[in-house]
N, C-alpha and C positions, 0 to 999 in steps of 0.2 A: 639487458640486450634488447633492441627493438626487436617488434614482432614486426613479420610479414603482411603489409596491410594490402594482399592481394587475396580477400577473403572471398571463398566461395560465396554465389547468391545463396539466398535464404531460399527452401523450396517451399510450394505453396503446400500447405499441410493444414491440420483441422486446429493445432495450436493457437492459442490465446497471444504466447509468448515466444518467441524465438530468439535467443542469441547464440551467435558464432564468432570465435575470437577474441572474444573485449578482453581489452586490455587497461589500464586506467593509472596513472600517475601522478603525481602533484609535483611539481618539480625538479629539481633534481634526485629525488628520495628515490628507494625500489619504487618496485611498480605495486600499487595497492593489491592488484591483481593481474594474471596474464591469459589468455588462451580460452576462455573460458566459453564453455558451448552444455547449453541446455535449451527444454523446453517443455513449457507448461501447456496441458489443454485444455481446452474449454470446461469449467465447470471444476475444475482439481483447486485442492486447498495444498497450498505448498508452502513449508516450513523453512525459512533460510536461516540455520543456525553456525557460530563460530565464535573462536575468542572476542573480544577487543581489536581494532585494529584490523581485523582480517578482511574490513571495506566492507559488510552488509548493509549501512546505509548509502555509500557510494554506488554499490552496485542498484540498490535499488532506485536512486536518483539515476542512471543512466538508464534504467527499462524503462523508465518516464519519459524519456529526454529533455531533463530538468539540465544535466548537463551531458558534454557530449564525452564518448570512449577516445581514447587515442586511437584506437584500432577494434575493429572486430563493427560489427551489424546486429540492430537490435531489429527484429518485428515485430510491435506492437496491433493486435488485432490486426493483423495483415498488413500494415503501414510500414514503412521501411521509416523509422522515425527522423532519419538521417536526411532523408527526401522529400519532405515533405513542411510547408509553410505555410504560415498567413490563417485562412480559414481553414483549411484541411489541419491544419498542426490544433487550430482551437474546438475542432469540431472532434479528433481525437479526444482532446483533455477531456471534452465535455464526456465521453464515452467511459473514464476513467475514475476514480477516486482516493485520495488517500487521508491515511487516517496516521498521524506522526504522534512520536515521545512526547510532544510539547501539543497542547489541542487546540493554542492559538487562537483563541474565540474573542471575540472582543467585548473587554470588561462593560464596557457600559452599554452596550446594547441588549436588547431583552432575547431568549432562550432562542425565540422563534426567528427574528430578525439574522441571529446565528446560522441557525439554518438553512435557511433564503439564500447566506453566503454559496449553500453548494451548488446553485442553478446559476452564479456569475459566469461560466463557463458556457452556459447556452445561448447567453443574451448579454448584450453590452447596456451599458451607460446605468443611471444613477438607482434605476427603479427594483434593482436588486438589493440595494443598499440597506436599508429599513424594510419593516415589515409594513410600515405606513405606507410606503409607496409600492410596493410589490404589487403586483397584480394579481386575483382574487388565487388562479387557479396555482401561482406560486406560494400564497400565502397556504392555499389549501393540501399541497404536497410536503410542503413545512411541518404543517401538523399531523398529517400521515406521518409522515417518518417519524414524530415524536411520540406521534402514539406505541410505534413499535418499540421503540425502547424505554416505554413508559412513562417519560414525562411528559405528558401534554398539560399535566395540571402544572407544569412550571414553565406555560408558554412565555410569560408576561416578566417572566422574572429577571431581572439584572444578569447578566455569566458571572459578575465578579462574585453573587452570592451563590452560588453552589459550591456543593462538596468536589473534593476528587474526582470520586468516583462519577457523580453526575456532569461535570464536563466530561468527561471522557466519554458519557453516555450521550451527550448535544455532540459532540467531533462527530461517532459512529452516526448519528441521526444525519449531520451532514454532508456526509461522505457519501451516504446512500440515498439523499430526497435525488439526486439525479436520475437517480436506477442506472447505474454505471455495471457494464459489461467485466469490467476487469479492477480489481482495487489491492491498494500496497494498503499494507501494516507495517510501521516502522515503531516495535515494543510498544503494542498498544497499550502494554500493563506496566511499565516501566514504572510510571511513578503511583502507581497506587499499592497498599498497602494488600498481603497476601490475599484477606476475603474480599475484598474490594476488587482485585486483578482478574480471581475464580469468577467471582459474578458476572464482571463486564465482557470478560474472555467468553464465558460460556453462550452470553450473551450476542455476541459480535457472531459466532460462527452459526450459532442458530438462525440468526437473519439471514450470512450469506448462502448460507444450504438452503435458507427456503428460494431464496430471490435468484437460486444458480448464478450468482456470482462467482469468477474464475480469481482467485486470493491466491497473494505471494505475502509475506509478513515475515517478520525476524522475530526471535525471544531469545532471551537467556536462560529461561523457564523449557531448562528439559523435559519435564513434565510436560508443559503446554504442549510444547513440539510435536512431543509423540501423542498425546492422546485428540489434538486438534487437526494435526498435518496429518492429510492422504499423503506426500512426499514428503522424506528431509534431504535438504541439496544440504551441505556443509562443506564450509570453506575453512581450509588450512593451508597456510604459506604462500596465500595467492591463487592456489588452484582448487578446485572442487574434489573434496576427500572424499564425501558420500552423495550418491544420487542413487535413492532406495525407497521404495514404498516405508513408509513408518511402522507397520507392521512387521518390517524384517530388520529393523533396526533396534539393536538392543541400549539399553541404558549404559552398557560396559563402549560400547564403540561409539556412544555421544561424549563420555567423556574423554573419550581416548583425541577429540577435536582440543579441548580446554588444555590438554599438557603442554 
């Protein structure tokens, strides 16, 4: 059934994140999701957990506004993202970060040049591209952020030669050389092997707690969930089953989403 796309404004509040309504479809299929209303605040690490299926990376591509809701309003850092274009819409992104299942680096370029990718959102044209042409002070936030996640000794290195684990540690170094206000996780640990996911996880959240970074992220990794997420939102059949601080959420009613 369509929803009512006479949605209330969003009020101006201290949130990072606001949606009200979204609703989200592909087709003629159900609706991935419907009605959906939360909000994140400033500085909260928030856990989006659910079966398969139950849209956590769609939903997380429209708080982006990678693409658009059928219905409902997102605000992003106070942005109505629906309203917004051209510079204001790239001058958001730049404010934003994400870090995907896939870390998308590109093979032939070296660790650091990788990196550089995440200040393309500050500044147009080619000098982003290479680390050769980047400009000193980009080059030099490059290797800050690499130092944080320890590799700086594999500035120079090709992406196609690292481990798993270490691209996934150049993505996070990416995500963050902006110093981005607000950043998605989409199963940062997905393809890494169980001590490898521990390491980089533990890793990932200890930056954004230092950096007060405001974090929405998915896992499958109950475990993760609870012991990473201040909140877990869980979606089942489309609508939000749990919206609870993680500390009042049990292991028995996360699985109770997977049935």
């Amino acid at each position: 059934m369509a929803l009512d796309h006479a949605v209330p404004r969003l009020a101006a509040t201290a949130s990072d994140l606001q949606a009200r309504g979204l609703a989200k479809r592909f087709g003629t299929a159900a609706p991935v999701f419907s009605g959906l209303d939360f909000s994140i605040r400033q500085g909260d690490c928030v856990a989006l957990v659910g079966a398969n299926g139950t849209g956590k990376s769609t939903l997380l591509r429209c708080c982006l506004g990678l693409i658009a809701p059928d219905a409902g309003q997102v605000s992003l850092l106070g942005e109505d993202i629906a309203r917004i274009a051209g510079p204001a819409r790239r001058a958001l992104r730049a404010r934003t970060g994400l870090v995907g299942q896939k870390h998308n680096l590109v093979p032939r370029l070296s660790v650091l040049s990788n990196v550089i990718h995440g200040l393309l959102g500050q500044s147009s044209g080619p000098r982003y591209w290479v680390q050769g042409l980047a400009p000193e002070p980009a080059r030099r936030a490059a290797l800050a952020s690499l130092e944080k996640v320890g590799l700086a000794h594999l500035a120079l290195r090709r992406a196609d030669q690292l481990s798993g684990g270490q691209s996934q540690r150049v993505a996070i170094a990416r995500a963050l050389v902006g110093k981005p206000r607000f950043l998605v996780a989409d199963e940062p640990c997905a393809s890494l092997d169980p001590q490898a996911g521990e390491e980089v996880m533990a890793l990932f959240m200890s930056l954004v707690k230092r950096e007060g970074v405001t974090v929405l992220f998915t896992s499958h990794n109950v475990q993760h969930a609870l012991s990473y997420g201040d909140r877990i939102l869980g979606l089942q059949g489309g609508r939000i089953a749990i919206d609870a601080a993680a500390r009042d959420v049990t292991p028995q009613t996360m699985a109770a989403l997977y049935v």
